[in-house]
C-alpha positions as a printed Julia matrix, in Angstrom:
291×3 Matrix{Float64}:
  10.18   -8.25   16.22
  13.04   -8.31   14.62
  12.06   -9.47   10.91
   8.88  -10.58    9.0
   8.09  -12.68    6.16
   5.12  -11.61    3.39
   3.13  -12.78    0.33
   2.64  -10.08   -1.94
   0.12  -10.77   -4.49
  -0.27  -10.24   -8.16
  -3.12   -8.43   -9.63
  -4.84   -8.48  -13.05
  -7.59   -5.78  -14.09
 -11.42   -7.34  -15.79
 -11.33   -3.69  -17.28
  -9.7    -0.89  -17.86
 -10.88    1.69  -19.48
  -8.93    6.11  -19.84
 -11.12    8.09  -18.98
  -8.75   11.5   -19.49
  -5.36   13.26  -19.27
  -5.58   15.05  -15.73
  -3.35   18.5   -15.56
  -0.81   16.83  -13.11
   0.27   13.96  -16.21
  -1.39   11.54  -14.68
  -4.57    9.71  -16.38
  -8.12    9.23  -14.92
  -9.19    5.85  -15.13
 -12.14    3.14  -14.31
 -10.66    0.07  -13.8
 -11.55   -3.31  -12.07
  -8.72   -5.13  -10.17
  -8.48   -8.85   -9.42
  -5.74  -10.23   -7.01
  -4.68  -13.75   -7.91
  -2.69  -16.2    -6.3
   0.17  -15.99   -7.95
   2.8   -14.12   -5.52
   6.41  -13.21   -4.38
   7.83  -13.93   -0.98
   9.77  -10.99    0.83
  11.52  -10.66    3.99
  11.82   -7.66    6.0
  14.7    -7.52    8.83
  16.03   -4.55   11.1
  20.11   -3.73   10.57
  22.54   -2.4    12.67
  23.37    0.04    9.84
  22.8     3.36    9.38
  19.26    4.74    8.28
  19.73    4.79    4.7
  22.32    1.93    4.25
  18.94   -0.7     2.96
  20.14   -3.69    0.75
  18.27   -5.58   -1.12
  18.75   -9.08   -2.36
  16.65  -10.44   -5.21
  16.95  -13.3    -7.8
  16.23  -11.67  -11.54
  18.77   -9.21  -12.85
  16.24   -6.95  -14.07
  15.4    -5.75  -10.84
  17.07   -2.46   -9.44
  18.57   -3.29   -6.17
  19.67    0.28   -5.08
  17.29    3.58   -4.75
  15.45    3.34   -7.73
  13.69   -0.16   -6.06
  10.11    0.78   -5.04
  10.59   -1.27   -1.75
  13.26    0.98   -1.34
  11.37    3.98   -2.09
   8.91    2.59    0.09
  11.43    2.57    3.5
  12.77    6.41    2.38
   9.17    7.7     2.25
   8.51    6.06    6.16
  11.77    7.37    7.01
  10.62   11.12    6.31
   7.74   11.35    8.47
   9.09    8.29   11.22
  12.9     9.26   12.17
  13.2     5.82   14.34
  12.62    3.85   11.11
  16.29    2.38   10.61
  17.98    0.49    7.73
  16.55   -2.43    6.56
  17.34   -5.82    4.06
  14.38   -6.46    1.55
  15.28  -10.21    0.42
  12.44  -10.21   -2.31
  11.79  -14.02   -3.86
  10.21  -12.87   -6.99
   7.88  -15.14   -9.08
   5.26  -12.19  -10.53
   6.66  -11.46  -14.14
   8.83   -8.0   -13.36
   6.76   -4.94  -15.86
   4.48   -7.49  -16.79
   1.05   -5.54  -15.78
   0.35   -7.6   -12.66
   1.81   -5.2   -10.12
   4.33   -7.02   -8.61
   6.47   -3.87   -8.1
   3.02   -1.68   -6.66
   2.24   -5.17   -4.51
   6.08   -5.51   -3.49
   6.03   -1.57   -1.78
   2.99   -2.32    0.01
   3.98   -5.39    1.39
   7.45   -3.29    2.3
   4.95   -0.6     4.12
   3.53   -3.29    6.04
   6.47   -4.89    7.19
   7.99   -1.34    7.77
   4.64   -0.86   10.28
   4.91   -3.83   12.03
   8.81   -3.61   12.73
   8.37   -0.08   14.53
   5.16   -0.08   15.77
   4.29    2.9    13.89
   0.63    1.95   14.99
  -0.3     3.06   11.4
  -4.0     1.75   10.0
  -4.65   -0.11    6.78
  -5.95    3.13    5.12
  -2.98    5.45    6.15
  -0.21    3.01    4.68
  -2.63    3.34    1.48
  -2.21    6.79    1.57
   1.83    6.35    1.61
   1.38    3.98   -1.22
  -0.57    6.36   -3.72
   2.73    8.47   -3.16
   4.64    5.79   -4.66
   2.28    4.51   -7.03
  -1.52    4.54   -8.33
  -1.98    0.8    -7.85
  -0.28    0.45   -4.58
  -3.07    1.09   -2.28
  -4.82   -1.69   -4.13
  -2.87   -3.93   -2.15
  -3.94   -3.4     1.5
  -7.6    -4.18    0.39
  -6.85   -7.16   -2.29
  -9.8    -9.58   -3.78
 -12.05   -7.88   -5.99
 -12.49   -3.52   -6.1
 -13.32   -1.33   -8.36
 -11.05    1.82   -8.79
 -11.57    5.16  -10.14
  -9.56    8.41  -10.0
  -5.97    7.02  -11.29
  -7.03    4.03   -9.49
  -6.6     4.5    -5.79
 -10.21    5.59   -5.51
 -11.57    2.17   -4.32
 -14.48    0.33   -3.49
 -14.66   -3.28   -2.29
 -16.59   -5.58   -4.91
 -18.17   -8.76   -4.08
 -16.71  -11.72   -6.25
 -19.89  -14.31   -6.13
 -17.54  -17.19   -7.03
 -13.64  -17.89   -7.16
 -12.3   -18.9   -10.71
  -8.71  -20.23  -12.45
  -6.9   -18.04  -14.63
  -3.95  -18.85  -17.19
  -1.64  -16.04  -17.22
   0.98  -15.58  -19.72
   3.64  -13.41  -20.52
   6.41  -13.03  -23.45
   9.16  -11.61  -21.95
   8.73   -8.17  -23.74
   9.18   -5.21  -21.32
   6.35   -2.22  -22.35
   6.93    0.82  -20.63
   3.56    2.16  -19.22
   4.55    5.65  -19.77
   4.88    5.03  -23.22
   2.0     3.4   -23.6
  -0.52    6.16  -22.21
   1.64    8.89  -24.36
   0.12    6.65  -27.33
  -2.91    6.24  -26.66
  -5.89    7.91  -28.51
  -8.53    8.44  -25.58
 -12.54    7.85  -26.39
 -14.88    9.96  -26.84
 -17.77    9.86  -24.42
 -19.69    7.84  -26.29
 -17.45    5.88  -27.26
 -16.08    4.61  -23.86
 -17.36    0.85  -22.39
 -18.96    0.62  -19.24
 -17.31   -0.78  -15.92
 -20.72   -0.87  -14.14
 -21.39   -3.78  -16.7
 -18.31   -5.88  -15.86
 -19.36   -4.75  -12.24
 -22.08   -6.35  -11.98
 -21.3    -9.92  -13.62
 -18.62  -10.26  -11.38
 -20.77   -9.36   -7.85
 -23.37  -11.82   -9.55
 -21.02  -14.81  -10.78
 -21.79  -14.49  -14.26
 -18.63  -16.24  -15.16
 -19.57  -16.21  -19.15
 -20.8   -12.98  -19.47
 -17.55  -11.91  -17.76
 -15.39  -12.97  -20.43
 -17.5   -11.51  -23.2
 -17.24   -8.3   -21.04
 -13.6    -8.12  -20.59
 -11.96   -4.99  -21.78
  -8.44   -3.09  -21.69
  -8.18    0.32  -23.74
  -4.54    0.1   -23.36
  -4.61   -2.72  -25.49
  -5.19   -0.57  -29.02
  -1.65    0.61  -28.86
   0.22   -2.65  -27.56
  -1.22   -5.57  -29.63
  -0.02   -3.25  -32.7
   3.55   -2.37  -31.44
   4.1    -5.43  -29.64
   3.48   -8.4   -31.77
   4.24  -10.99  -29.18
   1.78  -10.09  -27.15
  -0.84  -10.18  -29.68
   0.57  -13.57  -30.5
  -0.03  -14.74  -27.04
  -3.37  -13.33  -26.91
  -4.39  -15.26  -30.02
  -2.99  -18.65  -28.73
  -4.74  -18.43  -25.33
  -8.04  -17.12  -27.31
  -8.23  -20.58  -29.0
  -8.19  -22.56  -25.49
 -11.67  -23.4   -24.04
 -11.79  -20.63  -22.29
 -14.29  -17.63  -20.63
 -12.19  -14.83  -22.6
  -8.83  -13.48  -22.83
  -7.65  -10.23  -21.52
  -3.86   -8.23  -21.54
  -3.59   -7.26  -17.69
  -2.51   -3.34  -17.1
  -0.27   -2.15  -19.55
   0.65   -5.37  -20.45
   3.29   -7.73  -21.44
   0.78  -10.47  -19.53
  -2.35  -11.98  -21.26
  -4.6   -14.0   -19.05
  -7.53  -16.16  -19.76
 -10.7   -16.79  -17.33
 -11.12  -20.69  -17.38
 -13.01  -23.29  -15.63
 -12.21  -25.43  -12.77
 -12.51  -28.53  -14.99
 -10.74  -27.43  -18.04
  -7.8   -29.81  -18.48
  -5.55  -27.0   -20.11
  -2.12  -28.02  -19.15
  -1.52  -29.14  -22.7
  -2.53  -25.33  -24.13
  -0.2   -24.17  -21.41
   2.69  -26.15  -22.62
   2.03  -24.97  -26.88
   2.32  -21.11  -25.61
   5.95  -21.26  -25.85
   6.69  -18.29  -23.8
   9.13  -17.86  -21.25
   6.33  -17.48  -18.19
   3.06  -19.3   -18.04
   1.15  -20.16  -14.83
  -2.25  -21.23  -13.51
  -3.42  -19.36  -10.8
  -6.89  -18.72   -9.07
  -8.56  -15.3    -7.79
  -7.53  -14.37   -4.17
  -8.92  -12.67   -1.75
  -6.53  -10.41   -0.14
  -3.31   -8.54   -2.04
  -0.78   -9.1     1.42
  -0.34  -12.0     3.94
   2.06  -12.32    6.84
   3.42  -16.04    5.55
């Protein structure tokens, strides 16, 4: 095999909620991820160059197409423990809003471990390329699972939840870029008794209790963004007023989503947002596919 082609899926989290600061900077969380149809395209290939010569060809400008690219972080990190991993070409088709809160970079590195797998026959299982992903990043083992989990620690702690039924979601995003780093310097963590309960959330979504799901949605991340980044909370507002389940920012934001209903006719709400990236998407079931 010589190249291979994968769907790397965007995520959003039903809750998230800081638990603490943990001695190594990092935060301990409880959070419950959702993948979602929405997805970039990549394509792996083998090179005739040398071992660290990767390029990388993508379509927005943001994107950093040298070492500072997860995917190529990804390849380097393979590299050190597999010596007959070569150089490779990422072309990465993006469509997942880049530092919007829906992963794409996280699902973009696992889908570049996969690929990386496959091409040598490193024989590697589905929980050891998680392992090289929580090197990389706390959401990236979230990605060889996909659908529905909930996720403790600093969220690679994971465990498989049941979603009873399959629903749309709007998603929407400004255009703002929030650094996450900045955002969990900010924030003023709960007290104990003061924190909201995931098992809650939990358990509508393992019993399809799409209503009570939306009243239950919940980001703690949120206190610090909606104040210093107005769009957002603009965006929030607008999709609050659709006929919708309940509104939500994803991670560490700049997307908002909404829960809605398979009948909902919401095109028109979708087309007063006036932002520069608006979709309707449904929940998925898995976070990679070969396409």
């Amino acid at each position: 095999m010589e190249e291979i082609r994968l769907r790397a899926f965007a995520k959003i989290n039903l809750f998230l909620e800081v638990l603490n600061k943990r001695p190594d900077g990092y935060h301990d969380i409880e959070t419950i991820f959702q993948s979602v149809n929405l997805h970039d395209t990549l394509v792996v290939r083998k090179t005739g160059r040398r071992p660290h010569q990767h390029m990388i060809r993508c379509n927005p400008d943001v994107v950093p197409l040298n070492q500072n690219n997860l995917t190529w972080k990804a390849v380097s990190l393979l590299q050190s423990c597999y010596p007959q991993v070569g150089a490779v070409d990422i072309e990465i088709q993006k469509r997942i809003p880049v530092s919007g809160g829906l992963g794409g970079g996280s699902s973009n590195a696992a889908a570049v471990l996969f690929a990386i797998n496959e091409l040598y026959d490193l024989g590697l299982t589905l929980p050891q390329l998680s392992l090289f992903g929580s090197k990389l990043g706390a959401d990236v083992p979230f990605f060889f699972l996909g659908g529905t989990a909930l996720g403790r620690g600093i969220g690679d702690q994971l465990t498989p939840l049941q979603l009873m039924h399959n629903f749309d979601v709007i998603l929407a995003n400004p255009g703002v870029h929030i650094s996450t780093p900045t955002v969990f310097q900010n924030l003023k963590l709960p007290l104990t008794s003061e924190r909201q309960d995931v098992r809650i959330v939990a358990r509508c979504v393992e019993q399809g209790l799409l209503p009570e799901l939306g009243v239950g949605l919940f980001n703690r991340l949120e206190e610090f963004v909606l104040v210093e980044y107005p769009s957002v909370a603009r965006l929030k507002r607008e999709l609050s007023r659709t006929v919708s389940y309940g509104t939500l920012m994803s991670g560490s934001g700049a997307t908002v989503f909404s829960l809605v209903a398979e009948t909902e006719d919401i095109r028109s709400s979708i087309d007063v947002l006036q932002c520069p990236s608006s979709f309707r998407t449904r929940t998925a079931s898995i976070g990679l596919e070969i396409a």
